[in-house]
C-alpha positions in Angstrom: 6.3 8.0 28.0 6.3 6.1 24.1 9.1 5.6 22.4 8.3 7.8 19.5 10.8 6.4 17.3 8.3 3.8 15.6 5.4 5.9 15.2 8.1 8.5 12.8 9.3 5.6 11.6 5.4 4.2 10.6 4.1 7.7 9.3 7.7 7.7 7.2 7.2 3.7 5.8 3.3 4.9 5.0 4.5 8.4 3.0 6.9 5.8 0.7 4.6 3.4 0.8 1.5 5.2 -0.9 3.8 7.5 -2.8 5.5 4.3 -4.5 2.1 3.0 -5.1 0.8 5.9 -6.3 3.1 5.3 -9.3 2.8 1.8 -9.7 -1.0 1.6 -9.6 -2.1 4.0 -12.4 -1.0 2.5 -15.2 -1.7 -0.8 -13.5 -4.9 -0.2 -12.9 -5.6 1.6 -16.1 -4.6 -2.1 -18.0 -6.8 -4.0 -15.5 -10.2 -1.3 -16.6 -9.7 -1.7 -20.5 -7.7 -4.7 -21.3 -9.5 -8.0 -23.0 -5.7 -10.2 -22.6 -6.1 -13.6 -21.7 -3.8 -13.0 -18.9 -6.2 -10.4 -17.0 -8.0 -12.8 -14.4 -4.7 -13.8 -13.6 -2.8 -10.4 -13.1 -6.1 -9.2 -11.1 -5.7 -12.4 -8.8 -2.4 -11.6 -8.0 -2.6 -8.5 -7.6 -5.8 -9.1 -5.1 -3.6 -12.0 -3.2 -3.0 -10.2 -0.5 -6.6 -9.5 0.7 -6.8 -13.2 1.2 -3.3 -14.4 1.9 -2.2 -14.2 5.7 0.6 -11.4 6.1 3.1 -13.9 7.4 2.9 -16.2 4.3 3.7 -13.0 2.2 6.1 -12.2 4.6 8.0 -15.6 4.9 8.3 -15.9 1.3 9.6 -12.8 1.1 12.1 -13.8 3.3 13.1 -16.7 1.5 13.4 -15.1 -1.9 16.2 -11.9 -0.3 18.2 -14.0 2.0 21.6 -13.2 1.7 22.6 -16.4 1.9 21.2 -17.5 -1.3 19.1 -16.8 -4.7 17.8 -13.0 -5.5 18.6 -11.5 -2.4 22.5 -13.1 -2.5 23.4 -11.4 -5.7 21.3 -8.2 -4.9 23.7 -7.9 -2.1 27.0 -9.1 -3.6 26.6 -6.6 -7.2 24.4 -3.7 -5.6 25.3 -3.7 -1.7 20.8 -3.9 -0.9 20.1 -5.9 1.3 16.2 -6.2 1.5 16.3 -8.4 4.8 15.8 -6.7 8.2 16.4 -3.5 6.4 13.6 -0.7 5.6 14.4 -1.2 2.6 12.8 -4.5 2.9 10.0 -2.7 5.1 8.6 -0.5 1.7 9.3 -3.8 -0.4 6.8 -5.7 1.6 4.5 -2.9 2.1 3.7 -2.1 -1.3 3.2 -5.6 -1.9 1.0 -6.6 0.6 -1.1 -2.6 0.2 -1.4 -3.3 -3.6 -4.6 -3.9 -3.6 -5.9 -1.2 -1.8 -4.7 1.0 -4.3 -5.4 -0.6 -7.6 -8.8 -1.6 -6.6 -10.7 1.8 -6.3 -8.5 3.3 -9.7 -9.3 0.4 -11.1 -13.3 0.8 -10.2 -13.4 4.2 -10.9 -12.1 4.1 -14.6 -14.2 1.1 -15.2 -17.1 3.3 -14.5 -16.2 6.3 -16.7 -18.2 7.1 -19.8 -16.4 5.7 -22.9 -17.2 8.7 -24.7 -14.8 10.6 -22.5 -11.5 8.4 -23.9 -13.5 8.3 -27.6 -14.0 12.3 -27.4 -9.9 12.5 -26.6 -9.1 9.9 -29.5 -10.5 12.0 -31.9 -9.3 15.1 -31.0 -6.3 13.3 -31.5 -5.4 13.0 -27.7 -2.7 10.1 -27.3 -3.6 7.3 -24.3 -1.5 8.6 -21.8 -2.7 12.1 -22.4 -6.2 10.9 -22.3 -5.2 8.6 -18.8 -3.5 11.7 -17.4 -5.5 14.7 -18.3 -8.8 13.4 -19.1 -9.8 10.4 -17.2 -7.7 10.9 -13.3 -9.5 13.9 -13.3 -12.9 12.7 -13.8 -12.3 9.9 -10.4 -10.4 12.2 -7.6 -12.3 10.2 -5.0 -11.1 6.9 -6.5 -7.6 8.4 -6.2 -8.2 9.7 -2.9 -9.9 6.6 -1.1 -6.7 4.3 -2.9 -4.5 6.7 -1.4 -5.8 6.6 1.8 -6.6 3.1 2.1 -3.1 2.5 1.3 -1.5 5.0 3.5 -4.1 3.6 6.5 -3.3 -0.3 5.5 0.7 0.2 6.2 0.5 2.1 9.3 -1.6 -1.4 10.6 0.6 -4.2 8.9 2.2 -6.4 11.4 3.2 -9.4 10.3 4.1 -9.1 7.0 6.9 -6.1 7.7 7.7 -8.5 11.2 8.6 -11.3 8.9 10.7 -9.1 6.3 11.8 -6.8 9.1 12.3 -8.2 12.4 12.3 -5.8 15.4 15.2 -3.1 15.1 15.0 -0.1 17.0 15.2 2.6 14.9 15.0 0.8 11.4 12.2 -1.5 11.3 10.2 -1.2 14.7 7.0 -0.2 13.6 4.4 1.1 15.7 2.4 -1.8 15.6 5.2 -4.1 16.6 6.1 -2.1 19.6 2.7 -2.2 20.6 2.8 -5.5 20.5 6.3 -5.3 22.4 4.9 -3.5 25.3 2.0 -6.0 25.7 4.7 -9.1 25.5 6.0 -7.0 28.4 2.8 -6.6 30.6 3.2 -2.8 30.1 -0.3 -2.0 29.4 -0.5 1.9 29.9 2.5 2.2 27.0 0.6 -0.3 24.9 -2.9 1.3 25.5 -0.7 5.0 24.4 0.3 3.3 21.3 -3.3 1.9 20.8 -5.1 5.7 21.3 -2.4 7.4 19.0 -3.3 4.4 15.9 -6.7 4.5 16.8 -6.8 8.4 16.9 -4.8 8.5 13.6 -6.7 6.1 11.9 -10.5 7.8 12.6 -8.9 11.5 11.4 -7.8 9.7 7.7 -11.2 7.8 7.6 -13.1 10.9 8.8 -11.3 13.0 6.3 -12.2 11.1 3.6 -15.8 10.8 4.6 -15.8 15.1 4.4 -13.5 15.3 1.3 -15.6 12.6 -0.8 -19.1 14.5 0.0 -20.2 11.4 2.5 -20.0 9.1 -0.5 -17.5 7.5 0.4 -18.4 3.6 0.6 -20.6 4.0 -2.8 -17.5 5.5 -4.3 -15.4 2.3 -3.2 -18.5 0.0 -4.3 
């Protein structure tokens, strides 16, 4: 039988994952739609880094910049006893980071494709911008808020390297499911790897497939 220990522990880093980045990507993605700053092309490259940057780069970096031993990560330890290194901490850290995108992008499409008469009609009626974001324009791109949240919650329960870099491999505080997988195959045990394999596979097609049903089969337009 699995260890079931890193597949809680996956489904629990995914939950903070997305819910973080739920936050964090609104109002993000609301400045990426509608600002004209000079800075934009920048902000949306970084933010889109990790599409194109290998997992263990993000990760080793990562690494380098909350070592206790020096820098950031010394003083975060010495003043507020965090360690982000080997931690899970450290797991969520890395996992928003390197899942960013897959949140930001599809808010960020959606509002970009709303009417402008929906914020104008808001302005006048005397509607401040976060009233406008929050009860006129989320509500008009639920499947842009749906696919982000999925993608994002269906991104962390696959990262590997990135969360192996930040994380290392402690049972019961950062062995993911996808690092024991690759444990078990490291160990020739095939029919505990191929378990873990069905269960991410399994879990993977039901999020997919229930964004397919929820989203009216329009699901890769919407994301377009």
């Amino acid at each position: 039988m699995p260890d079931w220990d890193p597949l809680q522990l996956t489904l629990r880093l995914a939950c903070m994952t997305t819910l973080l980045l739920g936050v964090i990507s609104i109002p993000l993605a609301y400045w990426l739609a509608y600002s004209q700053a000079r800075l934009k092309p920048v902000v949306e490259a970084i933010v889109s880094l990790p599409l194109v940057l290998p997992p263990t780069v993000l990760g080793f970096y990562l690494l380098l910049i909350f070592s206790p031993a020096k820098g950031l990560g010394q003083w975060l330890d010495h003043w507020l006893g965090l360690r982000l290194v080997f931690s899970f901490e450290g797991l969520v850290l890395a996992s928003v980071l390197s899942s960013l995108p897959f949140m930001v992008h599809p808010i960020q499409a959606g509002l970009a494709n709303l009417s402008p008469s929906l914020s104008e009609a808001a302005y006048v009626l005397g509607k401040s911008k976060t009233t406008t974001l929050f009860k006129v324009l989320l509500p008009n791109i639920k499947p842009s808020l749906l696919t982000g949240l999925v993608l994002t919650f269906a991104h962390t329960i696959g990262e590997f390297g990135v969360v192996l870099m930040i994380g290392g491999n402690i049972p019961g505080e950062t062995r993911v499911a996808a690092i024991a997988l690759y444990d078990e195959v490291e160990a020739l045990r095939y029919d505990l790897a191929h378990t873990y394999s069905l269960i991410l596979v399994a879990l993977s097609f039901t999020i997919l497939l229930s964004v397919y049903l929820l989203n009216g089969n329009h699901f890769p337009r919407r994301l377009s």
